[in-house]
Structures are given as C-alpha cells and as structure tokens.
BALOBA-1460 file (C-alpha; in Angstrom, 3 decimals):
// residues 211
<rec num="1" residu="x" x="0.000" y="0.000" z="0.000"/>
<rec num="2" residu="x" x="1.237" y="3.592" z="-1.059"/>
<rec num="3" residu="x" x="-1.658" y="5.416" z="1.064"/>
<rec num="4" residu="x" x="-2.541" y="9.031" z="1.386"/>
<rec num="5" residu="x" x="-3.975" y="10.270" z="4.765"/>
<rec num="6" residu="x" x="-6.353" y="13.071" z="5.249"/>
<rec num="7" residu="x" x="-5.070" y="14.264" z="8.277"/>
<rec num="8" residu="x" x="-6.800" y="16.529" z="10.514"/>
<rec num="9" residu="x" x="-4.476" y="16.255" z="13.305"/>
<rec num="10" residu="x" x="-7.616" y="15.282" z="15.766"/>
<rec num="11" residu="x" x="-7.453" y="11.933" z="17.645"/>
<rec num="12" residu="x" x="-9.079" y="9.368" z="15.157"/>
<rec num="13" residu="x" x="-6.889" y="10.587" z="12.181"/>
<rec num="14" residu="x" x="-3.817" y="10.600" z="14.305"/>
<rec num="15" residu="x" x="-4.609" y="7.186" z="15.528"/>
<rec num="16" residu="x" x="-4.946" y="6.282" z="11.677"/>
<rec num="17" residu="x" x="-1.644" y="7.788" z="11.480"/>
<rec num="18" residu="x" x="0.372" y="5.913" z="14.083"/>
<rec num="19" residu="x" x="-1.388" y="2.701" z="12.761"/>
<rec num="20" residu="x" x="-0.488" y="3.128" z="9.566"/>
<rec num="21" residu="x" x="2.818" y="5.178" z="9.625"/>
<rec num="22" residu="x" x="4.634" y="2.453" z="7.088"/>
<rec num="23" residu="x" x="2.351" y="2.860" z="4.507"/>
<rec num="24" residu="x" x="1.345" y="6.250" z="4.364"/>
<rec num="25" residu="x" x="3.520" y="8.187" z="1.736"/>
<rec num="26" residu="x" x="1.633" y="11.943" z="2.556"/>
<rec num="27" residu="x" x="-0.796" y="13.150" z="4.869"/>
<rec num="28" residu="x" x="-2.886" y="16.259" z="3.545"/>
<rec num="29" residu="x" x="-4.295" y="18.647" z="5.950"/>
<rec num="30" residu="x" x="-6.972" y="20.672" z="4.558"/>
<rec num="31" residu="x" x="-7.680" y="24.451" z="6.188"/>
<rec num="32" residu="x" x="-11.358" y="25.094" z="5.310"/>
<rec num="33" residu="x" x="-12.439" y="27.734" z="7.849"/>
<rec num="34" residu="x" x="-13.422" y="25.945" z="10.792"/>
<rec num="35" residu="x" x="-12.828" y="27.401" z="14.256"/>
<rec num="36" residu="x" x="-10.593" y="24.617" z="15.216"/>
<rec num="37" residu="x" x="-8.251" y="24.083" z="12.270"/>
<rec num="38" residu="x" x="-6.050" y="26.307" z="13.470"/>
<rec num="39" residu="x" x="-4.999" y="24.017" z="16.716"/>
<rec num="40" residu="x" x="-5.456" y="21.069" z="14.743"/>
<rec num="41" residu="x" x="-3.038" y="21.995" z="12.103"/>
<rec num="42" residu="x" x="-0.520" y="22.313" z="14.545"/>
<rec num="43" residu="x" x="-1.179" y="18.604" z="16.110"/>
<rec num="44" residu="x" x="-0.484" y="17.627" z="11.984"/>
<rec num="45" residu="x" x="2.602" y="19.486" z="12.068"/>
<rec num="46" residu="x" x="3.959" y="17.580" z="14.972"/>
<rec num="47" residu="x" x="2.646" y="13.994" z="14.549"/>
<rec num="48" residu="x" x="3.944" y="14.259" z="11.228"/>
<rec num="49" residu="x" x="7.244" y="15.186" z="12.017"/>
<rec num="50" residu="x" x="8.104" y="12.929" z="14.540"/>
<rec num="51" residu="x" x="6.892" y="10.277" z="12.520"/>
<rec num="52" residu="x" x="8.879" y="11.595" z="8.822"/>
<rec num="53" residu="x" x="5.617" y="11.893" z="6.911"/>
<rec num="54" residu="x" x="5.418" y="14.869" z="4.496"/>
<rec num="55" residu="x" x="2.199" y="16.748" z="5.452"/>
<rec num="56" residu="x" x="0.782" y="18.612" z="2.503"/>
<rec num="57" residu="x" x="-1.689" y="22.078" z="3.794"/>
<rec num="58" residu="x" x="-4.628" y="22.673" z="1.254"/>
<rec num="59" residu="x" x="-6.691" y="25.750" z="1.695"/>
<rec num="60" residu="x" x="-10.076" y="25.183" z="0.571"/>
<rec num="61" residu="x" x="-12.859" y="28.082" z="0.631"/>
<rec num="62" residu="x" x="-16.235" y="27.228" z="2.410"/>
<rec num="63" residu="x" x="-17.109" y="30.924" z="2.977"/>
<rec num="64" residu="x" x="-20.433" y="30.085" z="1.199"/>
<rec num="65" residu="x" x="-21.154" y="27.405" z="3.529"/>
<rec num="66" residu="x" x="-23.592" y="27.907" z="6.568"/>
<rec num="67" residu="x" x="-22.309" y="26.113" z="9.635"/>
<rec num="68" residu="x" x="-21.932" y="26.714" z="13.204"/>
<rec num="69" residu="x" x="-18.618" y="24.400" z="13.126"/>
<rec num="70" residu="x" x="-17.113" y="27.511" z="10.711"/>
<rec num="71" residu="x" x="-15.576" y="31.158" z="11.860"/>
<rec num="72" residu="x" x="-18.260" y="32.699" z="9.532"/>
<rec num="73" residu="x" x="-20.968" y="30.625" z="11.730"/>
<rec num="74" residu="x" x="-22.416" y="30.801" z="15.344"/>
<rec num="75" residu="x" x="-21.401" y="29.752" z="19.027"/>
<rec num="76" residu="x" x="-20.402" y="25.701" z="19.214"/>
<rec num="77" residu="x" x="-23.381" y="24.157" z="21.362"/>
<rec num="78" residu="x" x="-22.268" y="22.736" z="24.778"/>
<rec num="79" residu="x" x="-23.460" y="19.380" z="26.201"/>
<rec num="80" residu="x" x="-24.176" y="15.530" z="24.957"/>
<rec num="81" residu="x" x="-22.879" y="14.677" z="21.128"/>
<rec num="82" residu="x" x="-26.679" y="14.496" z="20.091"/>
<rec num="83" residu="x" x="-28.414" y="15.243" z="16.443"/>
<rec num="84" residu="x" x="-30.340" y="18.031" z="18.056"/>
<rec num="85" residu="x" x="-27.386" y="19.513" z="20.118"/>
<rec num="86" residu="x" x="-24.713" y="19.376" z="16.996"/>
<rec num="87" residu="x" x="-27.060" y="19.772" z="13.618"/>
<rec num="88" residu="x" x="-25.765" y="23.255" z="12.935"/>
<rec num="89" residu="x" x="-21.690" y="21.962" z="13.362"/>
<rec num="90" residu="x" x="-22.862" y="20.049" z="9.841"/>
<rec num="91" residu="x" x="-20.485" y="21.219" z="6.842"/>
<rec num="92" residu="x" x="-22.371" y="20.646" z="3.597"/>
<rec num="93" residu="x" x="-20.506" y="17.740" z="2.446"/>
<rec num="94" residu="x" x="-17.227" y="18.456" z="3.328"/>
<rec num="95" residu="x" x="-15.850" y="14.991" z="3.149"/>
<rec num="96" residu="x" x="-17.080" y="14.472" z="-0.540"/>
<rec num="97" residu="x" x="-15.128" y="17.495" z="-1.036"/>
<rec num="98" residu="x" x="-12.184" y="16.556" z="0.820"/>
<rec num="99" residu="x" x="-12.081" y="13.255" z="-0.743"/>
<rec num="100" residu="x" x="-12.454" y="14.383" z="-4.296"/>
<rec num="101" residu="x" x="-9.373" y="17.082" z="-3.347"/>
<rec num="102" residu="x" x="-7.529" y="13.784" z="-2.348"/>
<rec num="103" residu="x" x="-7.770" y="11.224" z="-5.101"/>
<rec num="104" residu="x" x="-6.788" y="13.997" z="-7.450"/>
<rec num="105" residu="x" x="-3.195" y="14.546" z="-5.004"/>
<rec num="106" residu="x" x="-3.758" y="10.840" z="-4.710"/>
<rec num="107" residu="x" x="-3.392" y="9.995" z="-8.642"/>
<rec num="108" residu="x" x="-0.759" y="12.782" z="-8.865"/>
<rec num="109" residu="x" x="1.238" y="11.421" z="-5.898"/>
<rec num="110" residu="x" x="0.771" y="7.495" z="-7.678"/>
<rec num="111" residu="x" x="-0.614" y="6.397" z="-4.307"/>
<rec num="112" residu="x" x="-2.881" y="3.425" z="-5.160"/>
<rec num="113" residu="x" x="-4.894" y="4.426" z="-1.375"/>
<rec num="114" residu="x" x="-6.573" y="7.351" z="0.193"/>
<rec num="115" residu="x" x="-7.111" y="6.374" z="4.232"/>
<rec num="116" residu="x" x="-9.872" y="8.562" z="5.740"/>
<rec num="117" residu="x" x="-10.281" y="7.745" z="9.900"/>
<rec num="118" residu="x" x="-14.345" y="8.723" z="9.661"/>
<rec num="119" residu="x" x="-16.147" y="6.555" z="12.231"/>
<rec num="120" residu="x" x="-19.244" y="5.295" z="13.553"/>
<rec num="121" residu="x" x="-19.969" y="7.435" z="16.350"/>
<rec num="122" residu="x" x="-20.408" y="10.243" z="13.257"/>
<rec num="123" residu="x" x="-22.939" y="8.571" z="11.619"/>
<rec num="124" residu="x" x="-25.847" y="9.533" z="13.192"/>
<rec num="125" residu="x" x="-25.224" y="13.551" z="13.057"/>
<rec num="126" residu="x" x="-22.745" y="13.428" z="9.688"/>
<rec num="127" residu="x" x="-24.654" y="12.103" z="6.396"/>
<rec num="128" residu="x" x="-20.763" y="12.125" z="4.987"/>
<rec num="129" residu="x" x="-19.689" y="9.913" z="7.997"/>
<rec num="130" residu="x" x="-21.511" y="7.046" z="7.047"/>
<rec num="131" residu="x" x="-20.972" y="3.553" z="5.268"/>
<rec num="132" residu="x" x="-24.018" y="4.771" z="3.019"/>
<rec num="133" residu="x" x="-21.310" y="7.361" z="1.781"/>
<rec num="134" residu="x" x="-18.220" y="5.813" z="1.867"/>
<rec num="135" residu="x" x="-19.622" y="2.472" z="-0.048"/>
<rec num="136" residu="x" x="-20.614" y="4.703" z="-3.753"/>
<rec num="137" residu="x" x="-17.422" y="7.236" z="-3.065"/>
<rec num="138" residu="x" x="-15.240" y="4.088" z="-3.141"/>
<rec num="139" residu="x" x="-16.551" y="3.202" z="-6.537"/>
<rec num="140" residu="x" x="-16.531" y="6.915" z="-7.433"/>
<rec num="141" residu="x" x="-12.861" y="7.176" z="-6.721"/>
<rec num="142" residu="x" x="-11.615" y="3.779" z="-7.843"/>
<rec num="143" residu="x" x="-13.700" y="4.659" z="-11.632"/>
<rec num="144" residu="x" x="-12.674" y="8.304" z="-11.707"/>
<rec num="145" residu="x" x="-8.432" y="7.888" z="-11.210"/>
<rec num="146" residu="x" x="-6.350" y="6.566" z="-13.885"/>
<rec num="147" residu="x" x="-5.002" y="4.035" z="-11.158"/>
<rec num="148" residu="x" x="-7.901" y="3.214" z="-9.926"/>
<rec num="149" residu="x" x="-6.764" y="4.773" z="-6.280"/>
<rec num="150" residu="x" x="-8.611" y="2.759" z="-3.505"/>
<rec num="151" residu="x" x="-10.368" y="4.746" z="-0.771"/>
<rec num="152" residu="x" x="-9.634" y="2.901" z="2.553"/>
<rec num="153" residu="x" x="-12.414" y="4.013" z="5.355"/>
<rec num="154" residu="x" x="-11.410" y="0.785" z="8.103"/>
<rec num="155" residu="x" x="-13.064" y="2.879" z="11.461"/>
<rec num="156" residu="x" x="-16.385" y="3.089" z="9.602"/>
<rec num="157" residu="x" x="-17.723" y="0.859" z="12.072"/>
<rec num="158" residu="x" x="-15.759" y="1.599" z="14.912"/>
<rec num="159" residu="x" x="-16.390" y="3.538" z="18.027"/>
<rec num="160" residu="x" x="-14.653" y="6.393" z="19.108"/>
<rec num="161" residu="x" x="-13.517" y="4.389" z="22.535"/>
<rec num="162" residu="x" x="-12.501" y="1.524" z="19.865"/>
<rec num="163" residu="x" x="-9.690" y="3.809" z="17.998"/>
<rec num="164" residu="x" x="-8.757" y="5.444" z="21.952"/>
<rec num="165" residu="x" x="-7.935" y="1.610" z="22.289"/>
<rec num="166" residu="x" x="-5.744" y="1.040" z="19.243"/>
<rec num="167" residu="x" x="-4.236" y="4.272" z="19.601"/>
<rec num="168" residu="x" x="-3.488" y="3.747" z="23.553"/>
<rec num="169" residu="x" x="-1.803" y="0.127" z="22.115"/>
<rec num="170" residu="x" x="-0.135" y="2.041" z="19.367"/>
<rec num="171" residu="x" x="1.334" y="4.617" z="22.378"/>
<rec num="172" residu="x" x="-0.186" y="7.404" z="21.138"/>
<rec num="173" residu="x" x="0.275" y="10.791" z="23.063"/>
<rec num="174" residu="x" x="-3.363" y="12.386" z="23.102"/>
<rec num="175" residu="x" x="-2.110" y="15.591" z="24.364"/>
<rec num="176" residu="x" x="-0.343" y="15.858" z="21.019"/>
<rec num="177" residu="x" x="-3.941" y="15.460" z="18.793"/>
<rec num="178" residu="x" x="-7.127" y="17.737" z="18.923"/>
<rec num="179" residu="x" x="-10.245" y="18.006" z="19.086"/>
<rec num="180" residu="x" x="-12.438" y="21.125" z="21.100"/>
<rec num="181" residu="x" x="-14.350" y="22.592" z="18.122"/>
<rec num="182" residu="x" x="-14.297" y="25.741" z="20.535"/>
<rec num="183" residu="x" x="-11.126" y="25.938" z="19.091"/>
<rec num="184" residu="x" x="-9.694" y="27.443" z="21.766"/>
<rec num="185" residu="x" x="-5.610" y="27.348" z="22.960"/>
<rec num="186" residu="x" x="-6.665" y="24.170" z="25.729"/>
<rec num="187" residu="x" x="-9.501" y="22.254" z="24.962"/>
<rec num="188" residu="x" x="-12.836" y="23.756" z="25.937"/>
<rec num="189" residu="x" x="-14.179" y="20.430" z="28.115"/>
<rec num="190" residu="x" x="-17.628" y="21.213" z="27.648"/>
<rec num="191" residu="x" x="-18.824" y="20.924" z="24.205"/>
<rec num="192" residu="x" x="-19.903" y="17.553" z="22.630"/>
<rec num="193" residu="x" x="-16.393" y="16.764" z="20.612"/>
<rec num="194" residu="x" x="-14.179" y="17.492" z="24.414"/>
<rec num="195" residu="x" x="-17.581" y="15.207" z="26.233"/>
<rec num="196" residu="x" x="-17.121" y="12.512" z="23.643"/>
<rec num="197" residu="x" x="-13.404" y="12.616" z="23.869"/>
<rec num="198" residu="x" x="-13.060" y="12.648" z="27.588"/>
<rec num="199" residu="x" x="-15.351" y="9.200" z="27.354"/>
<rec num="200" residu="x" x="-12.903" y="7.813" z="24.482"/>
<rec num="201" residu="x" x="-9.850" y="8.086" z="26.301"/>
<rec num="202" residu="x" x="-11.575" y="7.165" z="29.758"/>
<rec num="203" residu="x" x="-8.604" y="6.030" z="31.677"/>
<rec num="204" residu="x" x="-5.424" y="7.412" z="29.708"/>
<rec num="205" residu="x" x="-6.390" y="10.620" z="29.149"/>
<rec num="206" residu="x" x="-3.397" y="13.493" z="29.019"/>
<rec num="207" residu="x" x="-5.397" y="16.198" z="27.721"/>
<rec num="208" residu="x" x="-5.901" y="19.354" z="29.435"/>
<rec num="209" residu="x" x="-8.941" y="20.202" z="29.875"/>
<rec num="210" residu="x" x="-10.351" y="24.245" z="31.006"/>
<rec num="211" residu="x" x="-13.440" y="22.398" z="33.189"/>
C-alpha cells in the first residue's frame, strides 16, 4: 500500500496515522475555515514530524457554507454529542469534497490508497460519515483515477472508545492530537467533541482540559 492520509491532526486521524505510519507516503491537511483548524493543524505538524511523513496544507474556501462548526458561523453548542445539540456543526458535504481534493493529489502522488479515519460514532449527526457514503465514493474514486486509487475508510464501524484503544496500544500521546471545536488554545471540556473525547480516552487521558 502507497496510502494518502487526510489528516486533521484530531485523535481518530492521528490514531490512523500511528497505525499506519509504514504505509502512508503523505498526509494532507486541509484548512477550510473551521474554528478549530487552526490548533489542529498544529497537532499535523507535529505527529507528522516525529513520525517523517510529508504533510501537505490545502486551503479550501467554504465561505459560502452555513455552519456553526465555521468562523463565519455561530457559538459551538455545549453538552451531549446528540443530532439536536450538533445539527448546525454540519459542513455541507465536506468529506465528498475533501475526498475528491484527495484522489486527485492521490493519482498525482501514484498512491494506489486514500485512508480517511471517519467513524461510527459520526454517523448519526454526519450524512458524509456514514458507510451509506463511503460504499458509492469508493466506486466513485476507484472509476474516476487513472489508477484506480482505492479509498480505505477501516473505522467506519468503529467507536470512538474503539480507535482510543488502538491508539493507547499504538502509544499514542493524546495531548499531542485535537479536538475542542471551541477551538480554543486548551480544549474547551464542555462541548460535545471534548464530552465525547473525555469518554474515548476514559482512563489514559493526558489532555488538558479548562473544566
């Protein structure tokens, strides 16, 4: 496997990373507007360096987007990682776009595999998240590069506490990822991404948190 990674620099993806340093040729981190990518960029920066993986920064313009999970959009709701809590953090398909971005760098790269670290505790919230997504974007991909570049989606079905696991095996430092969609310097520790987090890494959790 000569993979890609779209890298976020949050926990799953950095899991993904550690799991599957010896494959991955390039990580791509793309900077769409969101009040976290900031922080998270700078988790990518690390990871990748300690690791020796080239990490590629993509600017991509959402402006026209409405979402809360955006600088353009409102305050992130606090509380429980429920549908009614965390519709408006929705981005209008922002992993189709993402993943079309990345089997064009993909082709252009000759890596036969994008890896993407979307999981099942998404699904319910993120239409984009879901097997129902990933299955015809496969096909999509595969039909649409000249090398037939394979997208590679393996914590579809996983939980978030499921990748804490393999990263906690894989000696992952958590302090070193990201997630608060605050966005804030430390993470927040109250909104549904820092609640769902906290719950992941139940036991081994290094993050700091501001409650």
């Amino acid at each position: 496997m000569k993979a890609l990674l779209v890298y976020s620099g949050g926990m799953d993806s950095t899991v993904m990373l550690h799991q599957y340093q010896k494959n991955i040729v390039l990580a791509i981190n793309f900077q769409y507007g969101s009040k976290h990518n900031f922080a998270e960029l700078n988790c990518a920066r690390e990871n990748c360096y300690k690791l020796g993986i080239p990490l590629m920064i993509q600017e991509l313009e959402f402006g026209l987007f409405k979402s809360d999970l955006l600088k353009t959009g409102g305050e992130i709701p606090k509380g429980d990682y429920e549908a009614d809590n965390m519709s408006k953090t929705i981005v209008p398909f922002r992993n189709g776009i993402m993943l079309s971005f990345a089997a064009g760098i993909a082709e252009s790269n000759n890596c036969d595999t994008i890896l993407i670290a979307n999981h099942f505790g998404d699904h319910a919230i993120y239409p984009d998240c879901r097997a129902e997504f990933i299955k015809p974007m496969i096909k999509a991909i595969k039909n649409g590069t000249t090398n037939r570049v394979i997208l590679s989606a393996p914590y579809t079905r996983h939980t978030k506490r499921q990748i804490a696991l393999i990263g906690n095996r894989k000696e992952v430092d958590f302090a070193k990822t990201y997630s608060c969609y605050v966005g804030g310097a430390v993470h927040c520790g109250e909104c549904a991404t820092c609640v769902e987090r906290k719950e992941a890494l139940k036991g081994f959790d290094n993050t700091d948190y501001l409650t």
